[in-house]
N, C-alpha and C positions, 0 to 999 in steps of 0.2 A: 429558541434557536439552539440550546442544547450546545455540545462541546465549539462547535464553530463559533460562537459567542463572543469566546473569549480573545480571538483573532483579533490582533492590531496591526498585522504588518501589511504585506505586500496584497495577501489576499485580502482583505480585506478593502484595500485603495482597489484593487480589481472590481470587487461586488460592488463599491459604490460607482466603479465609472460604467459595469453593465448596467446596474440598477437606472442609469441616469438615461442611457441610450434608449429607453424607453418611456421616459416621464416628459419629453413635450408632442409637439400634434406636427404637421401629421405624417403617415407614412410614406415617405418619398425614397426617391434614388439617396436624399441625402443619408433620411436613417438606415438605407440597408449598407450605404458604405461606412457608418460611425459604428452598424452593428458587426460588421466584418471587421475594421481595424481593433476594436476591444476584444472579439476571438482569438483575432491572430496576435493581438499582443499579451492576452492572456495564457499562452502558450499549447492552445489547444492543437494548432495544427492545420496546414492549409488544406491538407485532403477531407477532415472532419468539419472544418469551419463550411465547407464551401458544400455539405452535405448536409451540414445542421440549414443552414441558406435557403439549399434547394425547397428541403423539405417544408420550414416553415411556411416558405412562398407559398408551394401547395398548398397546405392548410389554410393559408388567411386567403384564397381563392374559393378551396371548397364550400369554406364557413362564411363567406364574406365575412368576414373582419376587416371596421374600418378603421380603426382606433389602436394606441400604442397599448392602451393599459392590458385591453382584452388578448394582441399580440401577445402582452409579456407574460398571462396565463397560460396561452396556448404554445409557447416556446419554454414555461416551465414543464408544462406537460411532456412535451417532446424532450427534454432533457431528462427527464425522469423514466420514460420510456427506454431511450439510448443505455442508460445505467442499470434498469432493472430488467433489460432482455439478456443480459449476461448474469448464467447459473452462478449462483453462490454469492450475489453481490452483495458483501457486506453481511455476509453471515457467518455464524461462529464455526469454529473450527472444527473438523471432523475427529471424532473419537468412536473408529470402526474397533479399533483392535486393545490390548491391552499387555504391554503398551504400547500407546500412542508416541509416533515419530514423527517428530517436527522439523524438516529441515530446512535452515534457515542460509541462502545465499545471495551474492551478490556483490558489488566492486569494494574494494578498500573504501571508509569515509561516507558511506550510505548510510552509516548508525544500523549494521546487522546487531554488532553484539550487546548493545545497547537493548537494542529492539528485544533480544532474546530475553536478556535479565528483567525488562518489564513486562513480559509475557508470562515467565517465571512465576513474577510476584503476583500478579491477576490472576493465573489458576490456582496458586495456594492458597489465594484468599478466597477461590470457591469451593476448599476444600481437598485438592488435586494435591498429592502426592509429583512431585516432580522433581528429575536429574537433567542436570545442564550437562552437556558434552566441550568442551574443549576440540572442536574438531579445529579451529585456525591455528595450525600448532606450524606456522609460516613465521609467524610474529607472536614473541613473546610476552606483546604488551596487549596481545587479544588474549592469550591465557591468563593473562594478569589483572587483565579487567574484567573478562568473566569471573572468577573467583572472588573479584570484587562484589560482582553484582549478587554471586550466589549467597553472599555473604548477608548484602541488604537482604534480600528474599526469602532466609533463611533456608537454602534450597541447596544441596548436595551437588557438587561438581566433579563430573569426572576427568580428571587431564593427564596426559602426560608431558615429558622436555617436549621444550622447541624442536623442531623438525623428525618429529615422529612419526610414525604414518598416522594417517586422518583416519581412515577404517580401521586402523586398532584402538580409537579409542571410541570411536561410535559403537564397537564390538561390547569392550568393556562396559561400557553407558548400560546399552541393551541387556548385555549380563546384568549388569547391578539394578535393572529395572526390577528384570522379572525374578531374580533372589528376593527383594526389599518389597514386589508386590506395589511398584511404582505405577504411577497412572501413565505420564507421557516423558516422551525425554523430548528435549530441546536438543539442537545438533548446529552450534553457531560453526557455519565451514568459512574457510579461505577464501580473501576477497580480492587476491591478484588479478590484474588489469584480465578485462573479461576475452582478448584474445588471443590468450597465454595457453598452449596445447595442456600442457604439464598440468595445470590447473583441473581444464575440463577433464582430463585424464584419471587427476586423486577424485573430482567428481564424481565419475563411471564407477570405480573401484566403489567408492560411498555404498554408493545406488546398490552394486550389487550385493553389499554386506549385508545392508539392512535387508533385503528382500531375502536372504541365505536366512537369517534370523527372522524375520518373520515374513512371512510368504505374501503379504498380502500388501508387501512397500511401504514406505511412508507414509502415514496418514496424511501428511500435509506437506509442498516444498514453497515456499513462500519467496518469493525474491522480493529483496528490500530498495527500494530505489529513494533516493533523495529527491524531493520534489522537485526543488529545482533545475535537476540535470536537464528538463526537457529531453529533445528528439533523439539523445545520444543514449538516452532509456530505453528506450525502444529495442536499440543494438544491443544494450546488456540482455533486456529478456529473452528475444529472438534465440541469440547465443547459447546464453542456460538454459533454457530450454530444450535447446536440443540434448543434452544429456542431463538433464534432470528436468522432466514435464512439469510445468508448473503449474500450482493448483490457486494458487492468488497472489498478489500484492500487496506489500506494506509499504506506505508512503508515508516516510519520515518528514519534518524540517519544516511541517505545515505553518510553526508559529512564526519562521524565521524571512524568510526573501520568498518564498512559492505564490505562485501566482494561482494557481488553481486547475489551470484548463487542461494539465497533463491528464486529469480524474478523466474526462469525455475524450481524449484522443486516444488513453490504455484502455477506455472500453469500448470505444467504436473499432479500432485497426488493431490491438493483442488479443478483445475477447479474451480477457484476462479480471477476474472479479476484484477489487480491492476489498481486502478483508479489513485491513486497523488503518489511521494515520495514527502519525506523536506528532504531538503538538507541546513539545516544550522535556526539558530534562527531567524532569520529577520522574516517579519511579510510576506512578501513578497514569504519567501523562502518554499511553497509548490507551487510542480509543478505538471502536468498532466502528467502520463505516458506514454512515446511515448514509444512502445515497436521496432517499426524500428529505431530510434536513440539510444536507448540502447544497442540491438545487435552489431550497427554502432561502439558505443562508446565500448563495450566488445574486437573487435578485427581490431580495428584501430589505435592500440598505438603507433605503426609506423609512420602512416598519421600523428598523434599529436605532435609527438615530431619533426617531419622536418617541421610541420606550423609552431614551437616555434619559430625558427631558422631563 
């Protein structure tokens, strides 16, 4: 089961109440509404819930399928499809240029600059040359904790004071990339509430530094959402995105309260790839999306509890 494994919280009570909605006989009105209230309280979402529905219906029509078990195969399948028709899902980060900009946004309390500092540390330990940016220069305790993190990672930070401008120090970053022959820079930006003009504003300005510096944009703009937010996630990406296009998803806070089903509602209505989750504070603890071991882990709660054993 790979990194989901180690899950004890909230997802985890999710996979085993999906897992369950499949383990007795037979397929009635009653299991398709036990299979709908575990979507909808798994935080997938009524418009995906009610599409994953449709669709299985089809399926156990076309295939005759009479039985839950073979149901729960042909509904992994179909979750696995949902996840892997969206480009990039779960795959590693693009390094077109050199260097490689990674810009990292998203609301206050998501675990951005967190995220940045253990992304840090994961490419120097594949050898990557890397410069942290200080672009939250809104809040002094984001500059202060990045510097922290570049410190674990042993990874070069660039900053300036609080309330500096944010494109002069992603400028500076970019300079000190390509003097020092840097692989990528990280660019942890400002996470005031996402319908703040001023914000999406230093946003725009970002966007057009980096692209002035190198012609060819950001390798990467990652918005970071805490799992838990649910639907109100949604309005962050929609938002950032319109002035900085996004090219994936980090989804923090997996080990802590997240139910799961955000994973199938940001890839069936943003068509937005999830690249990592974190799964816990360690410097260590952000992983790459596999979206076939997620599924895996969604309705395998069964398999898990007789490995315990």
């Amino acid at each position: 089961m790979g990194v989901f494994s180690k899950i004890t919280g909230t997802l985890n009570k999710w996979s085993q109440e999906l897992t369950n909605a499949f383990s007795s006989e037979p397929v009635d009105d009653l299991f398709w509404e036990e299979l709908e209230d575990e979507l909808l309280a798994g935080d997938v979402g009524l418009d995906t819930t009610e599409k994953l529905l449709d669709q299985l219906r089809t399926i156990m029509e076309q295939e005759g399928i009479a039985t839950r078990k073979k149901l729960k195969s042909a509904f992994k399948n179909l979750l696995c499809k949902m996840l892997t028709a969206v480009p990039n899902m779960g795959h590693p980060l693009s390094e077109t240029v050199k260097p490689s900009v990674y810009v990292f946004i998203g609301v206050n309390g998501s675990g951005k600059t967190t995220t940045c500092g253990k992304l840090a540390h994961q490419l120097t330990q594949k050898g990557k040359k890397v410069i942290l940016a200080a672009a939250d220069t809104f809040r002094a305790a984001a500059i202060e904790q990045l510097e922290q993190w570049g410190e674990r990672a042993h990874v070069r930070v660039v900053a300036q004071e609080q309330g500096s401008d944010p494109a002069a120090v992603i400028f500076d970053a970019i300079s000190s990339a390509k003097a020092t022959n840097a692989d990528v820079v990280i660019a942890d930006t400002a996470g005031r509430l996402h319908n703040k003009s001023n914000l999406m504003e230093e946003l725009g300005k970002v966007t057009r530094i980096i692209k002035r510096e190198i012609p060819e944009g950001p390798a990467e703009v990652l918005i970071v959402l805490d799992a838990v937010t649910g639907q109100n996630g949604f309005i962050q990406a929609e938002t950032f995105n319109k002035i900085m296009p996004i090219t994936g998803v980090v989804l923090t806070k997996f080990d802590n309260t997240a139910k799961g089903g955000i994973v199938l509602a940001i890839a069936d209505r943003l068509k937005l790839p999830i690249r990592y989750v974190g799964l816990g504070e360690g410097i260590d603890d952000l992983k790459v999306f596999n979206p076939e071991e997620f599924v895996d882990y969604l309705l395998d709660a069964e398999e898990r509890e007789r490995d315990e054993f």
